[in-house]
C-alpha positions as CSV (number, residue, x, y, z in Angstrom):
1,X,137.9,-86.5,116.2
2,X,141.0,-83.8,116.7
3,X,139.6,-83.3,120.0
4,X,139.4,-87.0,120.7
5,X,143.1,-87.5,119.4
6,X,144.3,-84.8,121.5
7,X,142.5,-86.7,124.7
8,X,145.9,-88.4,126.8
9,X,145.6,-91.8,126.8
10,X,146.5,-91.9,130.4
11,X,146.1,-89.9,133.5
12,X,149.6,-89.5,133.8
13,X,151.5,-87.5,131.2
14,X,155.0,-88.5,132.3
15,X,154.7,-91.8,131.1
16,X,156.9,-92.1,128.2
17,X,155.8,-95.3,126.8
18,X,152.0,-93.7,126.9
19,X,153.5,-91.3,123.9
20,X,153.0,-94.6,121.5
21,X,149.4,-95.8,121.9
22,X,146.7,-93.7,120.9
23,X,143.4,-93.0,122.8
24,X,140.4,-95.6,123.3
25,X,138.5,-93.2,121.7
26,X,140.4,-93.4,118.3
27,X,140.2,-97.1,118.4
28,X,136.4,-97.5,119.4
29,X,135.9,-95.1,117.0
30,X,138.0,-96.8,113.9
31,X,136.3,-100.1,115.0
32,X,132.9,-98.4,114.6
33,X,133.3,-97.2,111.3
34,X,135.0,-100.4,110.1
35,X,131.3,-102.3,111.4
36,X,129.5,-99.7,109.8
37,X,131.5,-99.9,106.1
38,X,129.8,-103.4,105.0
39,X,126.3,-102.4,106.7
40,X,126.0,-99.6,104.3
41,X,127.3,-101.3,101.3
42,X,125.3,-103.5,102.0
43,X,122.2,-100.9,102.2
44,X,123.0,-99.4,99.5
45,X,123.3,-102.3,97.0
46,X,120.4,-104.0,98.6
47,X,117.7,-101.0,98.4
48,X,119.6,-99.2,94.6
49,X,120.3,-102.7,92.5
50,X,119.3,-106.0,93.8
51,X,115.3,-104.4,94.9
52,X,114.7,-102.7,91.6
53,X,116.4,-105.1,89.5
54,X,115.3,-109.2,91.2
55,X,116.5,-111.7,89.7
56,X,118.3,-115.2,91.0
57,X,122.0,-113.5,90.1
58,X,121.1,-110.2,92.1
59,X,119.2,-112.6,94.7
60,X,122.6,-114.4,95.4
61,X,124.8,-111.6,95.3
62,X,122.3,-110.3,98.9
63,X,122.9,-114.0,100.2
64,X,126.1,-114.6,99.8
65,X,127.4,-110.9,100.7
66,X,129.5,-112.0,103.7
67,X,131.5,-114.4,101.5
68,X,132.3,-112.2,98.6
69,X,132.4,-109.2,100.6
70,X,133.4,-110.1,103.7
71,X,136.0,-112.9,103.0
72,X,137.0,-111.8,99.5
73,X,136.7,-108.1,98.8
74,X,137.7,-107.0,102.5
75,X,139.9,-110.1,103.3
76,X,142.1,-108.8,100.5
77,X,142.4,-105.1,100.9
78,X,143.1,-105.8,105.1
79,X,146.2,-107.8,103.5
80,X,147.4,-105.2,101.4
81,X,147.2,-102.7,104.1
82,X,148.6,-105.3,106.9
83,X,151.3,-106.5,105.0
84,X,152.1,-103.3,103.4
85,X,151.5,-100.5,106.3
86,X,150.8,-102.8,109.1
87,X,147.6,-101.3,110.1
88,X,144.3,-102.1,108.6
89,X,142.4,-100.1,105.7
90,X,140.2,-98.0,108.1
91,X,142.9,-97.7,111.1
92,X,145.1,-96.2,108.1
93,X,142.9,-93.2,107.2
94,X,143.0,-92.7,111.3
95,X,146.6,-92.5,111.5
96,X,146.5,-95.8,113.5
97,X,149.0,-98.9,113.5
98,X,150.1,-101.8,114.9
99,X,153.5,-102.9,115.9
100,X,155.5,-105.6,117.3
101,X,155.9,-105.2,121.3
102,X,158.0,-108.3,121.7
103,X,161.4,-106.3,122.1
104,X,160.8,-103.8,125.1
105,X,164.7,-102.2,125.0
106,X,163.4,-101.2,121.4
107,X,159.7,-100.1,122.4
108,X,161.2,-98.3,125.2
109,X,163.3,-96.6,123.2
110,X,161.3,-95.2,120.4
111,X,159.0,-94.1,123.1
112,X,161.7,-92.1,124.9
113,X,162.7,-90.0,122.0
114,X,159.2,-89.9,119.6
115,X,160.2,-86.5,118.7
116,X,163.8,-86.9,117.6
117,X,163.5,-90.3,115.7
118,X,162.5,-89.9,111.7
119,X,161.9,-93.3,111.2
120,X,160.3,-96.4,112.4
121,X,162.8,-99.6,113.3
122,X,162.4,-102.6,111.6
123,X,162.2,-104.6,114.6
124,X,158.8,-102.9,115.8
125,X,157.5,-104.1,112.9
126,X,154.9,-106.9,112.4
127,X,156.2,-110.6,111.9
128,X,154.4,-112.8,109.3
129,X,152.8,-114.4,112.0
130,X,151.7,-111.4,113.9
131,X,150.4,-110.0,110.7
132,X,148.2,-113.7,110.2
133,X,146.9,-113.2,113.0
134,X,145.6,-109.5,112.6
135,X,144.2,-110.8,109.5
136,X,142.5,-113.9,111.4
137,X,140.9,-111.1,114.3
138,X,139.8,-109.1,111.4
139,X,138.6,-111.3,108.8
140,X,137.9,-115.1,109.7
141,X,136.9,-114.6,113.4
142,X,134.0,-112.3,113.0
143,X,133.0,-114.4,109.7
144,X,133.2,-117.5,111.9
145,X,131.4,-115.5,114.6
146,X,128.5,-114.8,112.3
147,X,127.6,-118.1,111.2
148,X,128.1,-119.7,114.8
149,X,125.6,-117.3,115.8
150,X,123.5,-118.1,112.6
151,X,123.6,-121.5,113.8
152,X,123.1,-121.0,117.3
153,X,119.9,-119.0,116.3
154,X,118.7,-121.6,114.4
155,X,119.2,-124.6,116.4
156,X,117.3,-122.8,119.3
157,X,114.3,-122.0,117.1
158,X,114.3,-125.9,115.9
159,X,114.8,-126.9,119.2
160,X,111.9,-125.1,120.9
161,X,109.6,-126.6,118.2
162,X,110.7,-130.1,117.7
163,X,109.7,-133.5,119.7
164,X,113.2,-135.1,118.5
165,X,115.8,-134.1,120.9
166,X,119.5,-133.9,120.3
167,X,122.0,-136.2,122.3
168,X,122.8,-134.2,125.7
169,X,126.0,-133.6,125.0
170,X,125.5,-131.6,121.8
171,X,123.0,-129.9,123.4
172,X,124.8,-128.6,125.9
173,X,127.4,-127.5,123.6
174,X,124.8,-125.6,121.4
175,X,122.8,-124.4,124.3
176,X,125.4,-123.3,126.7
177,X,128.9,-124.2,125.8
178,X,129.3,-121.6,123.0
179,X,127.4,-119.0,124.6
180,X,129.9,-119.3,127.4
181,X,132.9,-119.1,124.9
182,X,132.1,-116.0,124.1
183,X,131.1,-114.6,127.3
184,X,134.9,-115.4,128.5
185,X,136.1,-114.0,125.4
186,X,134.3,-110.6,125.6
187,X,135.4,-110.3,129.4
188,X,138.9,-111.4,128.4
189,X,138.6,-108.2,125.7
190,X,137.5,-106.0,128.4
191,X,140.1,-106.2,130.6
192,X,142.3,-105.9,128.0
193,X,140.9,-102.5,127.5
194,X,141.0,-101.6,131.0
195,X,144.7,-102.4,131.1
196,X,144.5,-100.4,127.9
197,X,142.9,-97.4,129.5
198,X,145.8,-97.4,132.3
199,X,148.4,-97.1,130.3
200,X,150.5,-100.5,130.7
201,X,149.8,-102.2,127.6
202,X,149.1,-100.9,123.7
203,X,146.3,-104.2,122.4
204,X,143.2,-103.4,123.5
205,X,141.8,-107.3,122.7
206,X,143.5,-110.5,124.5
207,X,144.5,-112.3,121.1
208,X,146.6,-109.1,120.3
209,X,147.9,-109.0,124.0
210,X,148.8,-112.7,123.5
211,X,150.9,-112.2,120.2
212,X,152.4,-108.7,121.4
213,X,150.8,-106.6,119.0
214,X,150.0,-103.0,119.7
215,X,148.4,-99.9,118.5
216,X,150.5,-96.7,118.0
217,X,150.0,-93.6,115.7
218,X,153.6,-93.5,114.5
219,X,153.2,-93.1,110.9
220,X,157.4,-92.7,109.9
221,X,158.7,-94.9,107.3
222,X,159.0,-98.5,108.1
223,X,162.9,-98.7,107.6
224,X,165.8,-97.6,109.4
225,X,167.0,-93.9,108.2
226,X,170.2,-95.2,107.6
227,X,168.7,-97.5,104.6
228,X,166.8,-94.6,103.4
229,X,170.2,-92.4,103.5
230,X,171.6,-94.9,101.3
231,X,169.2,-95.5,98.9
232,X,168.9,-92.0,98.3
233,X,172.8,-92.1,97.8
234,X,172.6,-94.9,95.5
235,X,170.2,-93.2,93.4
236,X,171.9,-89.8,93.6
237,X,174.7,-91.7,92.1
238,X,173.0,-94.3,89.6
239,X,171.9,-90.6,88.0
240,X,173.3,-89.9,85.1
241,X,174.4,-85.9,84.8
242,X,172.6,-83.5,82.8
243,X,170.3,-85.6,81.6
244,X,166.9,-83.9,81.7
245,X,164.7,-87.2,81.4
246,X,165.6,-88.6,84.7
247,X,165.3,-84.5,86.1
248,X,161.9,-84.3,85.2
249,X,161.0,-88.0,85.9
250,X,162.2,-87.3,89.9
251,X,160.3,-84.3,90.0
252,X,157.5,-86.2,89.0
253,X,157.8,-89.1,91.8
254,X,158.2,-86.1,94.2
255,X,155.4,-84.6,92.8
256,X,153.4,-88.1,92.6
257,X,154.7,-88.7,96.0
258,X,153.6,-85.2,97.8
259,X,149.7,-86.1,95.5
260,X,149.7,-89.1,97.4
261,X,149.8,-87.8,100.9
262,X,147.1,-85.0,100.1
263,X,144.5,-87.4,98.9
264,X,145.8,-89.7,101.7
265,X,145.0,-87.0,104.3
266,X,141.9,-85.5,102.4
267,X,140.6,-89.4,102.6
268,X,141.6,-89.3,106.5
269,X,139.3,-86.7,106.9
270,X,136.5,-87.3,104.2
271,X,136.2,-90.8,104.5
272,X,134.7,-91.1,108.2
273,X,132.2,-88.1,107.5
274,X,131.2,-89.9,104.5
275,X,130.3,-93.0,106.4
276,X,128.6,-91.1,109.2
277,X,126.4,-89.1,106.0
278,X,125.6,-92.2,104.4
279,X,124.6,-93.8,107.8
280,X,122.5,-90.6,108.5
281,X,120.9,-90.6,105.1
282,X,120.1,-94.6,105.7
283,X,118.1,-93.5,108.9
284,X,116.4,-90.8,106.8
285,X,114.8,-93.5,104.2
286,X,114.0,-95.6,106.8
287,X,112.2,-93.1,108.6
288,X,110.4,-91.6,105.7
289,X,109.7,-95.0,104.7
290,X,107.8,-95.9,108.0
291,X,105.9,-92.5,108.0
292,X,104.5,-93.6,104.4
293,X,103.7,-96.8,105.8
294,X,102.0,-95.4,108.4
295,X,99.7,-92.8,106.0
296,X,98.7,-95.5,104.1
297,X,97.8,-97.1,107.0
298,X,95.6,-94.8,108.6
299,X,94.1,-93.6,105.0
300,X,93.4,-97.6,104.2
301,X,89.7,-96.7,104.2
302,X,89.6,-93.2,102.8
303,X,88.5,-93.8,99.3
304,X,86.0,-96.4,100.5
305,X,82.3,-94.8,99.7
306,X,80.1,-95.1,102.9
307,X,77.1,-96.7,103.1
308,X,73.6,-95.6,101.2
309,X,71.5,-95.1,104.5
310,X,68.6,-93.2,102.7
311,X,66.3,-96.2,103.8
312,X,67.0,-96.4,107.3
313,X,63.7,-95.5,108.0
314,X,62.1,-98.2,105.6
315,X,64.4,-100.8,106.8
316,X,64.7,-100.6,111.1
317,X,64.0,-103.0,113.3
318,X,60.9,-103.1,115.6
319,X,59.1,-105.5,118.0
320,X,57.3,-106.9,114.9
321,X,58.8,-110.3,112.8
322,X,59.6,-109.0,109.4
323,X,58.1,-112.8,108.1
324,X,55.2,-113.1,110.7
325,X,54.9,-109.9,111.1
326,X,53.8,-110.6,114.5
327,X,55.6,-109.9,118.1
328,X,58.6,-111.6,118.2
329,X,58.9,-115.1,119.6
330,X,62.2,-116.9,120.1
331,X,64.1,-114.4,118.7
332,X,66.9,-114.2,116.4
333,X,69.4,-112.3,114.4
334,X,69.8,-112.4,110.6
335,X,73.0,-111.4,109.4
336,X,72.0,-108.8,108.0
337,X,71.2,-107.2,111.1
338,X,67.2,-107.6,111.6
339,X,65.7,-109.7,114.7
340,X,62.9,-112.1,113.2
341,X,61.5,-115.3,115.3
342,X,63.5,-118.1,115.1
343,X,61.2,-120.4,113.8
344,X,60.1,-118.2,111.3
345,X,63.4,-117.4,109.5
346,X,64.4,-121.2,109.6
347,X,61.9,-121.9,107.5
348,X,61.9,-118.9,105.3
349,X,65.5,-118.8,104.4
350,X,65.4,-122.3,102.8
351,X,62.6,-121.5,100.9
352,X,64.4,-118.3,99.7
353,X,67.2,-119.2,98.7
354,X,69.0,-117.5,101.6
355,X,68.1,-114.3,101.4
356,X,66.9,-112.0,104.0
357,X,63.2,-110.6,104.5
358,X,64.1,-107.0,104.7
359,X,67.0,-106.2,102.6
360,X,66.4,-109.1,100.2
361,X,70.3,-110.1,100.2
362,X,71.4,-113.2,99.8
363,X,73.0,-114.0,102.9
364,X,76.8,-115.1,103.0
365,X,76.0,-117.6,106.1
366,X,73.6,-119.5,103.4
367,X,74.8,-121.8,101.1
368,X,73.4,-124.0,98.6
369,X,73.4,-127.9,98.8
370,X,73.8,-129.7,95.8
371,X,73.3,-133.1,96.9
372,X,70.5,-132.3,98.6
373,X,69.3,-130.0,96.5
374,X,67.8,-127.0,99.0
375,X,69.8,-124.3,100.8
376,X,71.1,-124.6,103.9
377,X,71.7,-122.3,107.1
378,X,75.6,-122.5,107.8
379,X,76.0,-119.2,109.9
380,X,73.9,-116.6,108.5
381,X,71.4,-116.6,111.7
382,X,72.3,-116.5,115.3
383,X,69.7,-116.9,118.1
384,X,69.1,-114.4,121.0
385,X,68.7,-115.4,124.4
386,X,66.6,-113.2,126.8
């Protein structure tokens, strides 16, 4: 990922605005891990809770995932982070943020001297609309997106299997309207990216190009240095002197402070290789699990004892009728696997009670008729045709 982050943005290097955004390679990649996060919590409560403990609770918590997870869980921590850092909670531990592009003079200017400035402006930050609608891209569209395409599915399946048709227009709609919605919107995101991958703007999907919102690793305070100047002054000056409560209490926000970036940066780093482990160890199960599958599969029959063929000899066919025991006229085949004449075995097995003239089984193509009050032949003889 160092190497990736190091990887210009741009084939020109002169362009000072380029210094802002980061590679497509840090966002593709953020984006991945952020689709992978609720796929292996999901796995992992799915296969370690709700499989070896069923119940209706456990049963709902698997159905309803997306809405406690997704809208809930997720929808609240992206606030946090939005409002708070204005970047989301996986951009963060990538260094990654967004900010408001509306003001060039002021995005031109932090981009001419990235070095020299300490802070971030206030005006490149976020609005509260901006950061709505990072949360709607983040949170409600793909929810949205999900069931749509849930519904889609469904419909279809219905559809192919139904005689009652739905009214033309909602058809359409289903069929090919919302299909085409998203087609335009992924091509819309892609040349977003392109555009991206030049150099000229900083979103790299169309709703963030329409709302001026772009990516940038700045990762300064979000306040003007001169604010930050002053507050230290006030509290320099709110201090009382010689008191060695307050010393030891601002050596402990310093110290809480510099704990805070360590496990920040630690989680930077430790956080994506966890993901890409737990995703690794995922494939792992599942491919053990199919190789198990598989054994059992081809050792189904293992344990099963063959057949006792010590009277072979007694019991193999010839030319001769096992009832008659003359040559064979108008033959047939017993289930059992013996040729007999036809005539002969449809009057013997009756009078048998189905059962064959060799082996003296009760054949399973012979059943007995209670109304009647014999045995019949239901399938237990088939005729041969020379």
């Amino acid at each position: 990922m160092s190497f990736y982050s190091n990887l210009p943005s741009t084939q020109n290097d002169t362009a000072s605005i380029a210094t802002l955004y980061p590679t497509i390679f840090e966002v593709i990649s953020s984006q991945e891990i952020d689709t992978l996060l609720p796929a292996s919590v999901r796995y992992l409560i799915v296969n370690y809770w709700i499989a070896r403990n069923p119940s209706r609770f456990t049963l709902q918590i698997n159905n309803y995932f997306h809405e406690w997870f997704d809208l809930l869980l997720k929808g609240s921590i992206e606030w946090y982070h939005i409002s708070r850092y204005n970047s989301t909670f996986v951009d963060k531990f990538y260094g990654l943020k967004r900010f408001n592009s509306t003001n060039k003079v002021l995005v031109n200017a932090q981009a001419n001297a990235p070095g020299k400035s300490n802070y971030w402006p206030k005006g490149l930050t976020l609005s509260a609309k901006q950061q709505r609608i990072v949360f709607l891209e983040k949170i409600i569209l793909p929810y949205v997106r999900q069931k749509l395409d849930d519904l889609h599915s469904k419909y279809l399946a219905q559809s192919a299997f139904s005689a009652n048709k739905p009214h033309k227009i909602k058809a359409w709609i289903i069929e090919q309207g919302y299909p085409l919605i998203k087609k335009t919107i992924y091509l819309l995101d892609l040349l977003t990216k392109l555009f991206f991958l030049s150099g000229r703007i900083g979103s790299v999907s169309f709703l963030q190009y329409l709302f001026n919102i772009e990516y940038t690793r700045i990762t300064s305070p979000l306040e003007p240095s001169s604010t930050i100047s002053q507050r230290k002054t006030v509290l320099d000056n709110n201090r009382l002197p010689r008191q060695n409560f307050y010393s030891l209490w601002h050596q402990c926000s310093l110290a809480l402070t510099k704990l805070s970036q360590i496990l920040s940066y630690s989680g930077s780093q430790a956080f994506p290789a966890f993901i890409f482990m737990l995703r690794v160890y995922q494939w792992w199960t599942t491919q053990d699990l199919t190789a198990k599958l598989q054994r059992k599969l081809n050792d189904v029959d293992k344990d099963i004892p063959r057949a006792n063929n010590s009277d072979e000899v007694t019991y193999r066919s010839t030319d001769t009728c096992p009832i008659c025991h003359k040559l064979i006229q108008n033959p047939a085949v017993l289930e059992t696997g013996y040729a007999t004449c036809y005539p002969c075995a449809i009057e013997y097995l009756p009078n048998n009670e189905g059962r064959c003239p060799v082996t003296n089984k009760r054949l399973l193509g012979c059943e007995y008729d209670s109304e009647k009050g014999k045995w019949q032949i239901i399938s237990g003889l088939r005729r041969l045709l020379v």
